[in-house]
SEDRENZA-716415 format. One record per residue (C-alpha): residue in one letter; x, y, z; residue number from 1. Coordinates in steps of 0.02 Angstrom, whole numbers, plus 50000, padded with zeros to 5 digits. Each point is the difference from the previous one (the first is absolute). Example, Ala and Ser with C-alpha at 12.3 -4.5 7.8 and 13.67 -1.06 7.14 Angstrom:
BEGIN
<segu rest="A" east="50615" north="49775" up="50390" nr="1"/>
<segu rest="S" east="50069" north="50172" up="49967" nr="2"/>
END
This chain:
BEGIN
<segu rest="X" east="55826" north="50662" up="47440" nr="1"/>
<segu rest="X" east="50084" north="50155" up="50082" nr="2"/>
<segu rest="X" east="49902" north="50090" up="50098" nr="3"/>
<segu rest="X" east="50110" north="50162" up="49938" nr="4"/>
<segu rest="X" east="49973" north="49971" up="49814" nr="5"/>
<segu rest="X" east="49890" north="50146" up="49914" nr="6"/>
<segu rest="X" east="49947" north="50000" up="49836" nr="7"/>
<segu rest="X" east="49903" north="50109" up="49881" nr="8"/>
<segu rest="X" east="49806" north="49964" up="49949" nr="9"/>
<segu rest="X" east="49895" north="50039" up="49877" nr="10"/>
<segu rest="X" east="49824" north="49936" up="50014" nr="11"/>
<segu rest="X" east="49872" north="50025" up="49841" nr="12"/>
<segu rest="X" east="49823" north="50009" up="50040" nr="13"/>
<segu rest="X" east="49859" north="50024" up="49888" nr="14"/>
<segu rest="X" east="49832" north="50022" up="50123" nr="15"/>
<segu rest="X" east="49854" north="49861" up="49908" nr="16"/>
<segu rest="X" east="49909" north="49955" up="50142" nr="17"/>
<segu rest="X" east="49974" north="50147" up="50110" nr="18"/>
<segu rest="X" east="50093" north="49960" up="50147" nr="19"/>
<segu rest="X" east="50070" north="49820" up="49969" nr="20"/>
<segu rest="X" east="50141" north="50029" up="49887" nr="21"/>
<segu rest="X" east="50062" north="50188" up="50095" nr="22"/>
<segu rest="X" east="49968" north="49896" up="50175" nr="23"/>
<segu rest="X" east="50099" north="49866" up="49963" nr="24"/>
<segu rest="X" east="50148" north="50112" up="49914" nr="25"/>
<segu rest="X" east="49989" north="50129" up="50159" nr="26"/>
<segu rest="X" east="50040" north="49860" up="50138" nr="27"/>
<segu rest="X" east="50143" north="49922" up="49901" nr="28"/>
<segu rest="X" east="50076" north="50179" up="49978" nr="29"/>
<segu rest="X" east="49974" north="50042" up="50166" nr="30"/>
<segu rest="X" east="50066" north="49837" up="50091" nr="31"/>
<segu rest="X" east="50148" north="50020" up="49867" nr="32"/>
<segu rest="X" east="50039" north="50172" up="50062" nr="33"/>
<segu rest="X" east="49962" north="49970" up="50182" nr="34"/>
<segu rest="X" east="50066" north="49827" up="50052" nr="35"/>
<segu rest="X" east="50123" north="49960" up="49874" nr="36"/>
<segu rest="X" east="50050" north="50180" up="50013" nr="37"/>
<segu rest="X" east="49991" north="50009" up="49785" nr="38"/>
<segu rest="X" east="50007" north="50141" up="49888" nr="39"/>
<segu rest="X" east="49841" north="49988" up="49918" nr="40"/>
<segu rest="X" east="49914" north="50105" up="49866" nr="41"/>
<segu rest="X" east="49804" north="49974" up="49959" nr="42"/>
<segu rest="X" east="49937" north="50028" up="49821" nr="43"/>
<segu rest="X" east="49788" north="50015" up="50000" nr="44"/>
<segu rest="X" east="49905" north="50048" up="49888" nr="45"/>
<segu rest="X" east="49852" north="50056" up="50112" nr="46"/>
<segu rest="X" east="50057" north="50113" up="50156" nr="47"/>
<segu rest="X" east="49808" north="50001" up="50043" nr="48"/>
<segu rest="X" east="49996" north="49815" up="50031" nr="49"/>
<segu rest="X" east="50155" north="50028" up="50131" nr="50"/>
<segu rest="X" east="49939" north="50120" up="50077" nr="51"/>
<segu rest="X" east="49832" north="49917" up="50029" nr="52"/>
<segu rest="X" east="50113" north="49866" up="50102" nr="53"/>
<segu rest="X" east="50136" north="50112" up="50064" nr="54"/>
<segu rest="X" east="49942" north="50183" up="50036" nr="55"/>
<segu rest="X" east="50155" north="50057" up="50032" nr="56"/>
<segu rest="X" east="50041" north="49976" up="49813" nr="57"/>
<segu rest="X" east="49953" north="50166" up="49898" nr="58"/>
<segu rest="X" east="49940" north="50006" up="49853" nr="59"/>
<segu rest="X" east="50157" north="50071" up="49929" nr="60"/>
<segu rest="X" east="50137" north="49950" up="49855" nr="61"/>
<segu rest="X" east="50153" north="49961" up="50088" nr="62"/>
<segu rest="X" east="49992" north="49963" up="50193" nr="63"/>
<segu rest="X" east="50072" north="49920" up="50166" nr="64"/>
<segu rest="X" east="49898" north="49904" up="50113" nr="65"/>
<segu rest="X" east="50032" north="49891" up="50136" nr="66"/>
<segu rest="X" east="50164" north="49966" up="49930" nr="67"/>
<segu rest="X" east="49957" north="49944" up="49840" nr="68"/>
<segu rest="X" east="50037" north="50129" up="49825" nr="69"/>
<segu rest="X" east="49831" north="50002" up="49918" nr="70"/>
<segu rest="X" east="49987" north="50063" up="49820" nr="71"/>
<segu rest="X" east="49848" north="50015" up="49888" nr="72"/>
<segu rest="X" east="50008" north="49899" up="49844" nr="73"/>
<segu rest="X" east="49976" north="50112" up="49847" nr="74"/>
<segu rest="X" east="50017" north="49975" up="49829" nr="75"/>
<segu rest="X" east="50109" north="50050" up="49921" nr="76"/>
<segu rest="X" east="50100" north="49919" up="50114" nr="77"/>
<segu rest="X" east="50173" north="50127" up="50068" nr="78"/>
<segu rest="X" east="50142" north="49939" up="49887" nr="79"/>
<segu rest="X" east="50130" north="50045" up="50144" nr="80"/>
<segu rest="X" east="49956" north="49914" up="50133" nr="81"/>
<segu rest="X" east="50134" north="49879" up="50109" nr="82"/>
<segu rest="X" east="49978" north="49821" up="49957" nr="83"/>
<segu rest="X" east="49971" north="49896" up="50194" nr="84"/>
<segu rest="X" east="50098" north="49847" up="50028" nr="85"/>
<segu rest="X" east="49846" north="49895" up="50021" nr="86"/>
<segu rest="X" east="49850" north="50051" up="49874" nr="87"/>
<segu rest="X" east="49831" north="49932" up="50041" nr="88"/>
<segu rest="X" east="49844" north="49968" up="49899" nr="89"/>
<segu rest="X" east="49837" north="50004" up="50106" nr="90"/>
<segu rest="X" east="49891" north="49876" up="49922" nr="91"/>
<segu rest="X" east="50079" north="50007" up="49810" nr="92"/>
<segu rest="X" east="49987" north="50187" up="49978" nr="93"/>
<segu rest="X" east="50122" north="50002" up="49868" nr="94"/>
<segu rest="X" east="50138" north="50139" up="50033" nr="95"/>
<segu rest="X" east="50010" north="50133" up="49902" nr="96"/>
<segu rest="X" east="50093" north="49991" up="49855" nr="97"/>
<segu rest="X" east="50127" north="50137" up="50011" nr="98"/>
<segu rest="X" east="50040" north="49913" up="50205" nr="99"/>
<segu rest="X" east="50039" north="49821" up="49912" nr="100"/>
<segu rest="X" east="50087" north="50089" up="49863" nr="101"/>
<segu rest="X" east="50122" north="50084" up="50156" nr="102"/>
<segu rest="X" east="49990" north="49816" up="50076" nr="103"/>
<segu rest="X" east="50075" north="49940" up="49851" nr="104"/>
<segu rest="X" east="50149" north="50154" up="49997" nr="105"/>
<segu rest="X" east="50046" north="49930" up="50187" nr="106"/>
<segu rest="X" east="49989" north="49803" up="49923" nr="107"/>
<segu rest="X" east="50139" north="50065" up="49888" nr="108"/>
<segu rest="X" east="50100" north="50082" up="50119" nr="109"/>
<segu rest="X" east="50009" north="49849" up="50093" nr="110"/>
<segu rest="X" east="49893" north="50019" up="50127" nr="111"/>
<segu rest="X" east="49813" north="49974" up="49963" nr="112"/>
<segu rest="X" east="49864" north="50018" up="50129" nr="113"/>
<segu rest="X" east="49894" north="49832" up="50103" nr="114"/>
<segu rest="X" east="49833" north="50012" up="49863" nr="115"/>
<segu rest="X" east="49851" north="49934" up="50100" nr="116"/>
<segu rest="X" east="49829" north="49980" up="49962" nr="117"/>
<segu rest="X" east="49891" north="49969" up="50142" nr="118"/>
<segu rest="X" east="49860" north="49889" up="49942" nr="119"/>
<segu rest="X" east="49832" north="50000" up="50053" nr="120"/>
<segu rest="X" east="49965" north="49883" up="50145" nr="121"/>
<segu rest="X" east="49925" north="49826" up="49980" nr="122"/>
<segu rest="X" east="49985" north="49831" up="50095" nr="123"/>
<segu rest="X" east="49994" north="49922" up="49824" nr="124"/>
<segu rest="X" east="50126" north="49846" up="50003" nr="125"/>
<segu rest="X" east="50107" north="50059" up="49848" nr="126"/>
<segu rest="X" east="50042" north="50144" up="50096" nr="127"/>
<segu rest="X" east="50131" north="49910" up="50077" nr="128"/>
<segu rest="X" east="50077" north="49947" up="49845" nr="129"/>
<segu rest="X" east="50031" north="50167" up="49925" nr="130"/>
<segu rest="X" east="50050" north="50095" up="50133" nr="131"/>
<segu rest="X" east="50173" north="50056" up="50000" nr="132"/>
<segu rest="X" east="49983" north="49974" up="49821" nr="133"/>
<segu rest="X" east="50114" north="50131" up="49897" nr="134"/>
<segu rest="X" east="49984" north="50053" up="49797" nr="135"/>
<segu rest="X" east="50115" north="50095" up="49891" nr="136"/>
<segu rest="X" east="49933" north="50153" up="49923" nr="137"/>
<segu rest="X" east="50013" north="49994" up="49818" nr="138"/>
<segu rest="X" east="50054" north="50148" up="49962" nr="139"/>
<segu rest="X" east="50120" north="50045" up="50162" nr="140"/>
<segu rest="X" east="50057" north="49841" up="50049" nr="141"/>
<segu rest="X" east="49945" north="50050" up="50181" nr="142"/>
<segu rest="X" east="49965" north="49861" up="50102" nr="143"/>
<segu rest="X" east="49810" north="50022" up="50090" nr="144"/>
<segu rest="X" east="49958" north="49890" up="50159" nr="145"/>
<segu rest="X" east="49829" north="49938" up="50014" nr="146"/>
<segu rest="X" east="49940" north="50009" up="50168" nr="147"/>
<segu rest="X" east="49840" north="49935" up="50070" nr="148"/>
<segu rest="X" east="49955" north="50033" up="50177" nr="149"/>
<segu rest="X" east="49914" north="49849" up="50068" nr="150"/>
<segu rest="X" east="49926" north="49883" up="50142" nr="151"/>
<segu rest="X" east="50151" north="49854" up="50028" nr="152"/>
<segu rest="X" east="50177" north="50009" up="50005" nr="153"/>
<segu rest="X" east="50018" north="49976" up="49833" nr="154"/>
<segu rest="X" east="49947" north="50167" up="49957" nr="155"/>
<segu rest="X" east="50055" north="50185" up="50044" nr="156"/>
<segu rest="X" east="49873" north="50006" up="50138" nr="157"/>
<segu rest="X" east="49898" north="50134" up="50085" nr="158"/>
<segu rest="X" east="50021" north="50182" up="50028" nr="159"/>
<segu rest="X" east="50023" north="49989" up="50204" nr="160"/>
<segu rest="X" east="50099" north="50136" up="50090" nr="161"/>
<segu rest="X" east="50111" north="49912" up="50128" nr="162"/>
<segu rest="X" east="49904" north="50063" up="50158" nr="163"/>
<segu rest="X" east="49824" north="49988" up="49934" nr="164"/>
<segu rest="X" east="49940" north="49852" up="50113" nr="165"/>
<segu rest="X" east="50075" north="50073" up="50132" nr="166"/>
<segu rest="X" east="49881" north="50159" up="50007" nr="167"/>
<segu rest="X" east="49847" north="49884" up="49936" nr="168"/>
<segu rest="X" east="50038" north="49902" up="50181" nr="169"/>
<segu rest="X" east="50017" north="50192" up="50091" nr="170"/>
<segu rest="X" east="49849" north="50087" up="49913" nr="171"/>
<segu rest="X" east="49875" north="50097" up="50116" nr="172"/>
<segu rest="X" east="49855" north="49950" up="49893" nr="173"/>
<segu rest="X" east="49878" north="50150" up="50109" nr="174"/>
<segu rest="X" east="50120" north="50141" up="50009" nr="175"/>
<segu rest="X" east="49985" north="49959" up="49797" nr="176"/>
<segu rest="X" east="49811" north="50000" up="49982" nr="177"/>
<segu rest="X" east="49988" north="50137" up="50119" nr="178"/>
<segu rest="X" east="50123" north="50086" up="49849" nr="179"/>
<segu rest="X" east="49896" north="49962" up="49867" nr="180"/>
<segu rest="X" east="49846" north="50078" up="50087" nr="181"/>
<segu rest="X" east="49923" north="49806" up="50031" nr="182"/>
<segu rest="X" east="49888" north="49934" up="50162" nr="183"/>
<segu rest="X" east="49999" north="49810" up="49957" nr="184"/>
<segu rest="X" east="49828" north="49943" up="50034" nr="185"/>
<segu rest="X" east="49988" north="49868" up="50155" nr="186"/>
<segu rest="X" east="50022" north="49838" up="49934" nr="187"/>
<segu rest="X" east="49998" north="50027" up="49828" nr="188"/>
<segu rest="X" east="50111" north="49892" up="49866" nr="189"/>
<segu rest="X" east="50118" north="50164" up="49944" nr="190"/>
<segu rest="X" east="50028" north="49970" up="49820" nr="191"/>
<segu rest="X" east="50087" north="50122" up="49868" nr="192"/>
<segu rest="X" east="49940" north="50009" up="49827" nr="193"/>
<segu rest="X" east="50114" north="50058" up="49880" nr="194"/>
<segu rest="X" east="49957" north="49932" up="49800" nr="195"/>
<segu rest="X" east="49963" north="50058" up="49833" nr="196"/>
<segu rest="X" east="49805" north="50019" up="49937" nr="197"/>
<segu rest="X" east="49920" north="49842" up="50029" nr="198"/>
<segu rest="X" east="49819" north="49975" up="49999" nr="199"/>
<segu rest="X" east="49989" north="49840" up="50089" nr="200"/>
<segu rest="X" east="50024" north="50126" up="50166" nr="201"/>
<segu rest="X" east="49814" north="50026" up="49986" nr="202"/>
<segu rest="X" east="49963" north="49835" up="50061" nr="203"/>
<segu rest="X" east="50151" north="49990" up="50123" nr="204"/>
<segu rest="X" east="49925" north="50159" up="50074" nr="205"/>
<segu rest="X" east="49838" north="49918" up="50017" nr="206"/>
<segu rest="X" east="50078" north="49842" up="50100" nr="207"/>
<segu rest="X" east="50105" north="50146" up="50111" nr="208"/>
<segu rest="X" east="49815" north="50078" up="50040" nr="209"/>
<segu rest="X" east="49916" north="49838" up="50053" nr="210"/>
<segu rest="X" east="50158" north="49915" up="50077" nr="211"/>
<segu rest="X" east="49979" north="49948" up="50163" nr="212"/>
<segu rest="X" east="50187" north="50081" up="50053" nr="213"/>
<segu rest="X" east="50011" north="50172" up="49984" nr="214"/>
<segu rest="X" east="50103" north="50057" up="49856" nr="215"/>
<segu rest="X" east="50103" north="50169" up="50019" nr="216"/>
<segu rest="X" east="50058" north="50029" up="49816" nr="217"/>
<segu rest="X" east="50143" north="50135" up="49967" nr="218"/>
<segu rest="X" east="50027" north="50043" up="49833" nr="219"/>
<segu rest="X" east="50121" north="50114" up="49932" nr="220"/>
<segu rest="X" east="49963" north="50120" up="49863" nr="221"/>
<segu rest="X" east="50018" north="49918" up="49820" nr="222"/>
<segu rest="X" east="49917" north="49898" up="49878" nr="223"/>
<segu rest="X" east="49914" north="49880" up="50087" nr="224"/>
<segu rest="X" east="49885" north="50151" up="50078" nr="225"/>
<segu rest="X" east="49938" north="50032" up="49848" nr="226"/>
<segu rest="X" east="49935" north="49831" up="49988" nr="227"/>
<segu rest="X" east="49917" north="50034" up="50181" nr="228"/>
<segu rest="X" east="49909" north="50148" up="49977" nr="229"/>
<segu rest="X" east="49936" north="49921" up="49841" nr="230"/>
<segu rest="X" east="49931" north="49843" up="50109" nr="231"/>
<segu rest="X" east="49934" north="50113" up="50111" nr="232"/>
<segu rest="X" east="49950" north="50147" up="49928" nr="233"/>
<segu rest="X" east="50103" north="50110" up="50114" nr="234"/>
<segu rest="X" east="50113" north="50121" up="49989" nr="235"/>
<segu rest="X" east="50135" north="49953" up="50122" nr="236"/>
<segu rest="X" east="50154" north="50059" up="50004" nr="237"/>
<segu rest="X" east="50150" north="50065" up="50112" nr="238"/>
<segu rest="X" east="49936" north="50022" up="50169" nr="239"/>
<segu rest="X" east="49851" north="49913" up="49980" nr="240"/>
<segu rest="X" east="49906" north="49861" up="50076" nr="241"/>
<segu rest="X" east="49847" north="49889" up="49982" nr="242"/>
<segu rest="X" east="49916" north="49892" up="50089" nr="243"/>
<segu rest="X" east="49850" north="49866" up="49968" nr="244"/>
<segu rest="X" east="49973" north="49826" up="50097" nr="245"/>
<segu rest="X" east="50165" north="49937" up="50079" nr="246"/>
<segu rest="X" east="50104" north="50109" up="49852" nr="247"/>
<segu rest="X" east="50097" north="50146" up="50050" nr="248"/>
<segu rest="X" east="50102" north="50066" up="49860" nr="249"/>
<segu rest="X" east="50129" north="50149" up="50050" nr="250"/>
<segu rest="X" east="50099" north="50079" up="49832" nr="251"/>
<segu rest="X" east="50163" north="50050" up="50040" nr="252"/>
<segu rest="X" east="50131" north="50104" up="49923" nr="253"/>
<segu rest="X" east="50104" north="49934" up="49865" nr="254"/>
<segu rest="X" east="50151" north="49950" up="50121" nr="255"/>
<segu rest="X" east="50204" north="50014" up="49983" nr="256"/>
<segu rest="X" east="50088" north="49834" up="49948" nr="257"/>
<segu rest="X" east="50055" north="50001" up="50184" nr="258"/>
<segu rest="X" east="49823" north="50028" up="50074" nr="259"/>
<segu rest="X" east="49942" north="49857" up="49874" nr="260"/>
<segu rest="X" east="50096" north="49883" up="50092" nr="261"/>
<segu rest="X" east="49931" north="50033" up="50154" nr="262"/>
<segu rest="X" east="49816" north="50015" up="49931" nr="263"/>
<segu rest="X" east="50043" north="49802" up="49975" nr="264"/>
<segu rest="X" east="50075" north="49957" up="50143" nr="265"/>
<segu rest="X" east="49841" north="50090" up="50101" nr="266"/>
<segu rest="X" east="49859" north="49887" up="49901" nr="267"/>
<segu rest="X" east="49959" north="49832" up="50005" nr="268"/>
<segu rest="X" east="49957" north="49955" up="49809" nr="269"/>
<segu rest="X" east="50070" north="50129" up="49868" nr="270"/>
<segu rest="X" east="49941" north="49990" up="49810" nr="271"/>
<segu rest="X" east="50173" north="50065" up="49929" nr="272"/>
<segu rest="X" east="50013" north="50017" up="49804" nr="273"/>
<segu rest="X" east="50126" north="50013" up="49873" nr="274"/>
<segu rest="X" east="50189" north="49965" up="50040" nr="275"/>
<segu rest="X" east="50067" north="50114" up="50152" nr="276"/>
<segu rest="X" east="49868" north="49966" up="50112" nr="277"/>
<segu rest="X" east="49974" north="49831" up="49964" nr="278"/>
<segu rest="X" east="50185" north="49967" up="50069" nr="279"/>
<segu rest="X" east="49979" north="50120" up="50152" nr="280"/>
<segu rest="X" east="49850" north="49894" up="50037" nr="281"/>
<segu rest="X" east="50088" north="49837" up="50030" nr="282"/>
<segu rest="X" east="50132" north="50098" up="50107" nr="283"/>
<segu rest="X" east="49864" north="50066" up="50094" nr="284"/>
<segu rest="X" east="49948" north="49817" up="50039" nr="285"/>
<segu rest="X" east="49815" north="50021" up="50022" nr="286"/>
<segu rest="X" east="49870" north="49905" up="49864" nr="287"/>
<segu rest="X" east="49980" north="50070" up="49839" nr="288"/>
<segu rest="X" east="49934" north="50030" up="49831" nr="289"/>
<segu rest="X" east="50078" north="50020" up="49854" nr="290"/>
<segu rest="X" east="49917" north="50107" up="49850" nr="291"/>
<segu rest="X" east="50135" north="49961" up="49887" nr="292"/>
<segu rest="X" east="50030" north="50125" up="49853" nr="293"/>
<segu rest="X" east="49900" north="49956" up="49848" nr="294"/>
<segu rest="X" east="50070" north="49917" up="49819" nr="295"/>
<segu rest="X" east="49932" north="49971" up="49843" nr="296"/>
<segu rest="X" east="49954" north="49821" up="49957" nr="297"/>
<segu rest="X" east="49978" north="49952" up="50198" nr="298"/>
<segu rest="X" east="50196" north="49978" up="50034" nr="299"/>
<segu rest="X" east="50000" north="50091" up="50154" nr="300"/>
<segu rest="X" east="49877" north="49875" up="50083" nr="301"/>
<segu rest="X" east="50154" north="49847" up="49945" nr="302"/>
<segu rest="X" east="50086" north="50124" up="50131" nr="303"/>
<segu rest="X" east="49874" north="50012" up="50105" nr="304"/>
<segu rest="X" east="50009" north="49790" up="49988" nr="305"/>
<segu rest="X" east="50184" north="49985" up="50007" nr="306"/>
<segu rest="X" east="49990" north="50104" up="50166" nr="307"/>
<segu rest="X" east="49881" north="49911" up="50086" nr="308"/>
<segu rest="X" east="50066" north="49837" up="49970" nr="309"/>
<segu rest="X" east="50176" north="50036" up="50080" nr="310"/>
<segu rest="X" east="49891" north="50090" up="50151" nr="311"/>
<segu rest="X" east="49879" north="49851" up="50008" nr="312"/>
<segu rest="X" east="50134" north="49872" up="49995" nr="313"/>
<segu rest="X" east="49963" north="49865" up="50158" nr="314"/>
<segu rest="X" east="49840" north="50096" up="50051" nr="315"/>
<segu rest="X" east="49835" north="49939" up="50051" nr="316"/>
<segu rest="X" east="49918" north="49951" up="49835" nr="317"/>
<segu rest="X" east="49803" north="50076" up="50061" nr="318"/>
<segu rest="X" east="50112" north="50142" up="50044" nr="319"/>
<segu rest="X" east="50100" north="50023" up="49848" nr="320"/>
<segu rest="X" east="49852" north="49979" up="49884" nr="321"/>
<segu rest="X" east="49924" north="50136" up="50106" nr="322"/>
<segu rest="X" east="50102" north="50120" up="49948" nr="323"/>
<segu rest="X" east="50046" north="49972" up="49845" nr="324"/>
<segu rest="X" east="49812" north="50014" up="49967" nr="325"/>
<segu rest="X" east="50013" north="50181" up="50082" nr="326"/>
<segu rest="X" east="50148" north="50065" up="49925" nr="327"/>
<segu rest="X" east="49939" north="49921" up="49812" nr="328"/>
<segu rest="X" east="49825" north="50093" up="50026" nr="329"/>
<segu rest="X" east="50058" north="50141" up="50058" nr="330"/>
<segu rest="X" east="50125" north="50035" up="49845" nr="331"/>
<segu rest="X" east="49858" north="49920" up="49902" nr="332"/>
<segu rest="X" east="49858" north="50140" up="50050" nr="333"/>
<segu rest="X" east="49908" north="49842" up="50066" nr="334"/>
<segu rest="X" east="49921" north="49989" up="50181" nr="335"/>
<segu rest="X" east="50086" north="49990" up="50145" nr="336"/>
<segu rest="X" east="49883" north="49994" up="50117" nr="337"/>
<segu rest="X" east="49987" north="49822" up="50025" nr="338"/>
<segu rest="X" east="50191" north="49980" up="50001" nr="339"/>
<segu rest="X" east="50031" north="50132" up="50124" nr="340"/>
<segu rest="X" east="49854" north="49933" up="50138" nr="341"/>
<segu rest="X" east="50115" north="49829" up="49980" nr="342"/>
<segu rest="X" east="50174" north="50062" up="50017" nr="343"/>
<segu rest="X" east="49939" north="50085" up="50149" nr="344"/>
<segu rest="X" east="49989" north="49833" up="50068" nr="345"/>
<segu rest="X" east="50163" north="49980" up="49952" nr="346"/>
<segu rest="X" east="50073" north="50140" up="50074" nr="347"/>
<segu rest="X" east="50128" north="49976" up="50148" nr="348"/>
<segu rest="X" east="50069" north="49864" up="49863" nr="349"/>
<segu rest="X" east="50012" north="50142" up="49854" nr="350"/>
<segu rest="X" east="50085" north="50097" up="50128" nr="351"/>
<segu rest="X" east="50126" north="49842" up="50027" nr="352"/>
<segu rest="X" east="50052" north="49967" up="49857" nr="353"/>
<segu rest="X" east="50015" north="50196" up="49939" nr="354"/>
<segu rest="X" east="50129" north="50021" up="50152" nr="355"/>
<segu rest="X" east="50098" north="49834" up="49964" nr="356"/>
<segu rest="X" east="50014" north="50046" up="49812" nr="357"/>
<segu rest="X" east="50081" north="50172" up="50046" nr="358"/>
<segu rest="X" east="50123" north="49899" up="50114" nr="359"/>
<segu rest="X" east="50026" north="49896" up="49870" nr="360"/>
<segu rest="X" east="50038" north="50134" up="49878" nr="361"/>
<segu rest="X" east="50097" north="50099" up="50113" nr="362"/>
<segu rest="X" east="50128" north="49889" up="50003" nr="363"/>
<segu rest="X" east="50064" north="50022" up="49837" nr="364"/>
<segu rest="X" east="50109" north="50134" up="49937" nr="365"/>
<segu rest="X" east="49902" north="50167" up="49959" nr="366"/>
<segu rest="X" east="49981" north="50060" up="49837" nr="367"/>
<segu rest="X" east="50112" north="50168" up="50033" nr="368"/>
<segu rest="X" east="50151" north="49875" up="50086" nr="369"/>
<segu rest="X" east="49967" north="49892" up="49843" nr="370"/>
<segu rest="X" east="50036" north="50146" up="49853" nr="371"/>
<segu rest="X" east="50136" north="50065" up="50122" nr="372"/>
<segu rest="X" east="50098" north="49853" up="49978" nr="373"/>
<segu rest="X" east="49960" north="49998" up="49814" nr="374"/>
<segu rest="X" east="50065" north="50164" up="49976" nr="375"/>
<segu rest="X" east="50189" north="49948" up="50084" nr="376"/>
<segu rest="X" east="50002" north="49849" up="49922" nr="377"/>
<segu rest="X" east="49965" north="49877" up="50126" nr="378"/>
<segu rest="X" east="49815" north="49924" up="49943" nr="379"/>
<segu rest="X" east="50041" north="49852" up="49867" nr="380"/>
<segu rest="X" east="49907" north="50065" up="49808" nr="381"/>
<segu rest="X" east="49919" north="49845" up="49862" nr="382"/>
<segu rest="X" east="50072" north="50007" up="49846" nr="383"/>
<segu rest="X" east="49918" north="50110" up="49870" nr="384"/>
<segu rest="X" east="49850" north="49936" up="49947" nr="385"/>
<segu rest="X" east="49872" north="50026" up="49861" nr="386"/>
<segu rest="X" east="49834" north="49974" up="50089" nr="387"/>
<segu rest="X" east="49975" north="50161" up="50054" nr="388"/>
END
């Protein structure tokens, strides 16, 4: 693909889960507009939520920032505006109705704009099947591409910026806790915490008091505090700390996408949740667990499955069943406590296999590289298809 070839893009995001949805919409724009050197417009429908990640961002209708247009999605949606050359829908959004109506004037001109929509991702085998997968729009004849970021070559892989390792292998993990306002305490186990409510932290808490290694716990401000103070009838929050047995808990500010990275890269287990930090975890290559965003009827733990059997693959079985039994109890609001005291014992090999499954995955074509050569024509597309 020519390194010189720009194109117009319009990304769609509707804001469902807080910070997943804007997060993951916010890196592609800005690795579109800053290492493919893209024209890229942002459509959200929650400037709060951006600026939560991005301070720089203001909480304004029409904006530039960091090279990247960023518009506030309003209804009724501006009938004038300039149809991009490459459309994207974050996570099925649906565009609105008067854009596809002016996608469907440039169809007829004889030039219609790359549709996208950017699926949710998923380890889930059929994955692999439908992506690339294109449908015609009934009533346009447009032509949308279904594509589903994903965990093997077969998919559109993972958001990674092309330098990202590079500064994971450079970081100056003190001069960054120093930053934050953080004195890790000697020889404690630095772990992040970063999850939606869960009561099962009440016992986890409890193993962290009476655990014979020290625990230094950072957690940033969100949901998961809630669930804290609750278990410990406390009223923590930024700034704060609290101490009992070999528990010391610091809360932190709510930190910049950026920062985030390096919050991971600093600690030696991080909880992660929903979608964004979930995949910043695994290229942060320390052990993890997942909180995985929650669905009706239980599907999100067949996710949670699907993952951990392509991370699992070839591991220690002891091991393996260890923490599957952590990960399923701690989306379960089950105890941890015995699951955690074990994978301890497993920890330089949780750290193993964490670091050879981001080598692994690095070696496949990013996500942004992948729509890039979607959107010139280069990336083969299924033939349209009725199952989704």
């Amino acid at each position: 693909m020519p390194a010189t070839e720009t194109k117009s893009w319009d990304i769609f995001c509707r804001v469902i889960d807080n910070y997943g949805d804007i997060g993951v919409c916010w890196r592609l724009a800005r690795q579109l507009a800053n290492e493919h050197r893209q024209h890229v417009r942002l459509w959200v429908d929650d400037m709060d939520s951006l600026a939560r990640i991005w301070p720089e961002a203001q909480i304004l209708e029409h904006q530039f920032c960091n090279k990247v247009e960023i518009c506030r999605w309003i209804e009724p949606f501006p009938a004038n505006i300039e149809v991009a050359q490459v459309v994207i829908e974050g996570f099925a959004c649906d565009i609105p109705d008067t854009y596809l109506q002016a996608m469907a004037a440039q169809k007829h001109a004889g030039h219609p704009p790359v549709w996208i929509n950017l699926e949710y991702l998923s380890a889930e085998q059929w994955v692999e099947e439908c992506h690339g997968m294109t449908s015609i729009h009934p009533a346009t004849g447009l032509r949308k591409t279904f594509f589903f970021p994903g965990f093997t070559p077969k998919t559109g892989g993972l958001l990674r910026e092309h330098d990202l390792l590079a500064r994971r292998e450079s970081f100056d993990k003190p001069m960054f806790l120093e930053k934050i306002g953080v004195q890790q305490k000697d020889a404690s186990l630095l772990v992040s915490l970063f999850a939606y409510e869960n009561p099962a932290i009440a016992p986890l808490l409890n193993t962290w008091i009476n655990s014979p290694t020290p625990i230094h716990c950072l957690v940033p401000g969100g949901k998961i505090l809630t669930s804290i103070n609750q278990s410990l009838e406390a009223n923590l929050d930024t700034g704060k700390q609290w101490q009992q047995g070999n528990l010391f808990l610091t809360v932190i500010p709510f930190l910049t996408q950026v920062e985030y990275d390096l919050l991971l890269w600093a600690c030696d287990i991080n909880f992660v949740r929903g979608e964004d930090s979930f995949i910043r975890a695994q290229w942060a290559g320390k052990p993890f667990i997942w909180h995985i965003y929650p669905q009706d009827e239980q599907a999100h733990i067949v996710k949670l499955d699907a993952f951990l059997d392509k991370f699992l693959a070839g591991k220690n079985a002891e091991f393996a069943n260890r923490l599957r039994s952590l990960w399923h109890n701690w989306n379960e609001f089950a105890d941890t406590s015995n699951d955690w005291s074990k994978m301890l014992e497993y920890l330089s090999q949780w750290q193993f296999a964490v670091q050879e499954w981001s080598l692994d995955l690095s070696q496949q074509p990013d996500l942004a590289r992948q729509l890039m050569a979607l959107a010139v024509g280069y990336a083969p597309q299924k033939s349209t298809t009725e199952k989704l």
